[in-house]
N, C-alpha and C positions, 0 to 999 in steps of 0.2 A: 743588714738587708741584702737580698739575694739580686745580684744583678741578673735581669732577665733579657739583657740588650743581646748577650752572645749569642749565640747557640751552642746548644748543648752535644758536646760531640761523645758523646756517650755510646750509641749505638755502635760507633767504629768499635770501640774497646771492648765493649760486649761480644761483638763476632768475633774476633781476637780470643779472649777469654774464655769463653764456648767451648774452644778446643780442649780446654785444659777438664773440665767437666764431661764432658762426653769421652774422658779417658778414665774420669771416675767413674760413670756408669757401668763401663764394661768391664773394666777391672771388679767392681763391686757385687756384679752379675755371674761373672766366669773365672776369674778369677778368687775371689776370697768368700765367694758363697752365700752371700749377707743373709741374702734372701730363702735359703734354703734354711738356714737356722733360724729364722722371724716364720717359716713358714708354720709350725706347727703352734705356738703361742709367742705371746710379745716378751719384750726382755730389756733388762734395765742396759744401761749404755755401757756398765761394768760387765754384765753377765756379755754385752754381744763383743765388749772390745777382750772380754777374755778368748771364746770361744774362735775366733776370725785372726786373734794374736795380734792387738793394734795398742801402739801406747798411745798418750793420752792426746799428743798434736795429728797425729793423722789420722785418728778417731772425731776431732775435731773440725775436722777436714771434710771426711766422706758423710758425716753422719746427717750434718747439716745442710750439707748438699742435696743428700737422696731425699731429705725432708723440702725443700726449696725445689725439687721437681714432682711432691707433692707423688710420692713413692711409698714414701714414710711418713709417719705420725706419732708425734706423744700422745700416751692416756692419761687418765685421770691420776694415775701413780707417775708417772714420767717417766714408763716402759715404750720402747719404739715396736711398732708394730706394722704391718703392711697395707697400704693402701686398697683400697679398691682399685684404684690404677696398678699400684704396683703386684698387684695381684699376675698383672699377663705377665710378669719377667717369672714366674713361679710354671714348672712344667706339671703341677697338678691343677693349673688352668687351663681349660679346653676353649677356645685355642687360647696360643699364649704366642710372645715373640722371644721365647728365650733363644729358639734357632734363627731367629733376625737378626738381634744384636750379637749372636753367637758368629758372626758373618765376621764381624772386626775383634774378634776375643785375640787373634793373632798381630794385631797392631801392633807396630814397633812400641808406638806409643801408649799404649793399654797396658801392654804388657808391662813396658819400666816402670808405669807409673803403679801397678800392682805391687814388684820389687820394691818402692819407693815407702807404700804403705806398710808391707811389710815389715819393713828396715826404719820407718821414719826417716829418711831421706837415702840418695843415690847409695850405691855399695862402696863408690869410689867417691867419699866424698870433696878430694880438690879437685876431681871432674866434675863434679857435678854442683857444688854450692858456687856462684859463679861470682857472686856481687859483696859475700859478707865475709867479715874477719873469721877464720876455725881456730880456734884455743889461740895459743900462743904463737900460731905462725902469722905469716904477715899479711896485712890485707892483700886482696886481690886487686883493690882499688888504689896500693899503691902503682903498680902498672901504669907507665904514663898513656901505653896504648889503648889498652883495655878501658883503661878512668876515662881514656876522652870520649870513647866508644859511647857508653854505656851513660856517662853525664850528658852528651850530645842528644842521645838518643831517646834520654826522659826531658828536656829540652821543651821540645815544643806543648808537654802537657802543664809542662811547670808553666808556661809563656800565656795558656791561654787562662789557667784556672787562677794565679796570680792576683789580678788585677780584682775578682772575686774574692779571694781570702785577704787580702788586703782590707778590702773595703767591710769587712766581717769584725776583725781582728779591733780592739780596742784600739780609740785613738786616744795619743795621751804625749805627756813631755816625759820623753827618757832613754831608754836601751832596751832593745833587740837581740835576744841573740838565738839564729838561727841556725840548731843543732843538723849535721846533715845535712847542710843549707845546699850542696850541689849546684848547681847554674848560680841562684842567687835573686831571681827574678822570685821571690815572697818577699824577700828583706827590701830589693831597691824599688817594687809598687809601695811598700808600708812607709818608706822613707819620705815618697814621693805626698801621699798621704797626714803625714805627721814633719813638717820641715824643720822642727826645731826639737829633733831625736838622731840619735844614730845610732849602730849595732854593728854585732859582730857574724860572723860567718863563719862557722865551726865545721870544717872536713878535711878530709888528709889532704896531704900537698898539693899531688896530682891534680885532683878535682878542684882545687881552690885555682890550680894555674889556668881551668877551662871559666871558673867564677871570674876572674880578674879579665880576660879577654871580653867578656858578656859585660862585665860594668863599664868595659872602657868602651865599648857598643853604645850600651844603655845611658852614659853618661854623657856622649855625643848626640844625642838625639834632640827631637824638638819641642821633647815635654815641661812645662813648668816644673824648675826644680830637679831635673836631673843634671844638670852641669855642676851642681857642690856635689851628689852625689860620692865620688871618693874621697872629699875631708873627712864622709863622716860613717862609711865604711872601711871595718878590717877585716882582713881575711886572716885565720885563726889556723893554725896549723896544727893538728891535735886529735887525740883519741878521744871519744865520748865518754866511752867506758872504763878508762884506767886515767885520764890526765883529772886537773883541777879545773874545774867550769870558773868564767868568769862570772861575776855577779852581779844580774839582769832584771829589768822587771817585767820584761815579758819575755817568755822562752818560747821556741816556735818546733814543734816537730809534727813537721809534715811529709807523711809518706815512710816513717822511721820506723815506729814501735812494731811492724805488720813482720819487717824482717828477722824477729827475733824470736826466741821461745818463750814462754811465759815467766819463768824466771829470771831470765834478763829485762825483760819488761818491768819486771819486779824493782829490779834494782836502777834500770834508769828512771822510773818515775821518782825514787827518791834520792840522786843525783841533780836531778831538773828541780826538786825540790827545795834543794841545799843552792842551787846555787841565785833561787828567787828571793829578792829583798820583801822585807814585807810590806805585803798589799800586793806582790807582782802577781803575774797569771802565767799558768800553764797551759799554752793553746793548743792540741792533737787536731792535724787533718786529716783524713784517712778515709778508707772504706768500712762502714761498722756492720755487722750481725746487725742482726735482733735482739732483743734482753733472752728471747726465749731458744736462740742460736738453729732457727728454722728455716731461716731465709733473711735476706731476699737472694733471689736466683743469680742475679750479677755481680752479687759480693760471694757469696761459694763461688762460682766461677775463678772470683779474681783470687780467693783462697786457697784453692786448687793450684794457680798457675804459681802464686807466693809461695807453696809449697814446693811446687818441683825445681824452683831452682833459690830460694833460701831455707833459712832454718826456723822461717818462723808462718803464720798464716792471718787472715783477720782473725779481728775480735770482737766482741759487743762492745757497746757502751760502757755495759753494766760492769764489762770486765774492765775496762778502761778505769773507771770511778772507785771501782776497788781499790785497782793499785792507787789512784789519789792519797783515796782516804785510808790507808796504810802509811803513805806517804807524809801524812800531816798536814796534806790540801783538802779546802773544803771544796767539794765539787759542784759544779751549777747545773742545773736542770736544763740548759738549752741544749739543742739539739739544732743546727746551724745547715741547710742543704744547703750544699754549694755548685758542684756541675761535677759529669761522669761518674758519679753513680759515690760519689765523694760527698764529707761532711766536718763540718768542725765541732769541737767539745770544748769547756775549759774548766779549771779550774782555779781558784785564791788562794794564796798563802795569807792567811790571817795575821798572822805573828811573826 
């Protein structure tokens, strides 16, 4: 059930976000053309990501966007074609705003983020991927500075949305363990929730030292049930993608999958898999597409900004339930609003 007591602090994170879209538009206008090649007939998403030179995530990125400001449109084939709105960004529309938004085609920011789709991400990429592991070198989040920065700083979304996915999340007798768990506030509301469970807390060292600071907060506090709190959390020191998962019956990855490419998605859906007993669940919180990857305007936005500074973007549902059921999870039909523009999914490991 959706608490509705909070309020929804959505709108901040939206004008936030915003910016990151409005860097696609003018890159997508002066930069790469879009609209100049859609001008004469419509064109499959291959014909336009050939022609503009985009591989498949930052085609991902812009295409869904331009469509979600309702610029662009599928047809009846699922060729993208030009709006009637998007018609004024075309200078064979009399008039047109292509010399308006030509105003900011010099944006510091317009401009990298062009570079970015070009490139599928920065040129320089340890300047520029800021949050995730690149190949073989080592996190950026082992950094004790930077981990505390950056945990601290996603903090207060995790603190207010918490108490909400919590109250979402199956309740049940047993283990938790929450992949990328960061702060910690999803695991210690579910604990609070479920008292006769306990879990684990999966992130590199760093981050777990800013988690064990917040429990020892959390576990002073006046709420029923947070004083056992640390008997029956661990903090888990460990890689996602290369260690041994411990083996849980509910897995929790919130806010995770968005940072990665679709093939690492691949492979952790079936990692989160392996490491569920049977009957356990696979819970995703996240910001999702549409099955039909159109909209909605707030999650392009956040796709946008997950783009310029990791290596992966949202995703639909649809794409979500695939990797499941690749996985060997049976996926569930709920669709879960939770607040800021965020939602949960899950799925069952049958066997």
């Amino acid at each position: 059930m959706l608490n509705n007591s909070q309020l929804d602090l959505a709108p901040i994170t939206r004008h936030l976000r915003a910016m990151f879209g409005s860097r696609l538009l003018v890159a997508a206008v002066h930069h790469l053309h879009v609209f100049d090649q859609l001008n004469s007939e419509p064109l499959s998403v291959a014909e336009l990501r050939n022609r503009i030179g985009l591989s498949e995530r930052p085609a991902m990125v812009l295409f869904p966007a331009l469509c979600a400001m309702q610029l662009l449109a599928y047809d009846a084939d699922g060729r993208l074609f030009i709006t009637e709105l998007g018609r004024y960004l075309t200078t064979s529309q009399t008039p047109n705003l292509t010399g308006y938004t030509g105003l900011e085609k010099d944006d510091i920011g317009a401009v990298e983020m062009a570079v970015r789709l070009k490139n599928d991400g920065p040129m320089d990429t340890p300047e520029g991927i800021s949050f995730v592991k690149e190949g073989d070198a080592p996190s950026p989040m082992d950094d004790p500075e930077l981990s505390r920065k950056f945990t601290l700083g996603l903090a207060g979304r995790a603190k207010h949305l918490s108490p909400i996915v919590a109250a979402n999340l199956s309740k049940r007798e047993g283990h938790l363990l929450d992949v990328a768990g960061g702060t910690g506030y999803y695991t210690y509301e579910w604990l609070l929730n479920n008292p006769a469970s306990t879990a684990t807390i999966l992130d590199r060292p760093a981050v777990l030292s800013v988690a064990a600071e917040i429990l020892d907060e959390f576990s002073h506090s006046d709420r029923p049930g947070a004083g056992s709190l640390k008997e029956r959390v661990r903090l888990l020191p460990g890689d996602m993608l290369t260690d041994e998962l411990p083996q849980t019956d509910i897995l929790l990855a919130a806010s995770l999958f968005h940072d990665w490419p679709t093939p690492t998605c691949q492979l952790l859906a079936h990692r989160f898999a392996s490491a569920l007993r049977p009957g356990g669940e696979l819970w995703v919180h996240d910001a999702f597409l549409n099955d039909a990857l159109d909209a909605p305007l707030p999650v392009t936005d956040y796709s946008a900004q997950l783009f310029w500074g990791t290596k992966g973007r949202c995703y639909s549902r649809a794409e979500y339930r695939s990797w499941f059921t690749e996985a060997g999870l049976q996926p569930t039909p709920d669709n879960i609003p939770t607040q800021m523009d965020y939602g949960l999914i899950w799925a069952r490991k049958t066997t």
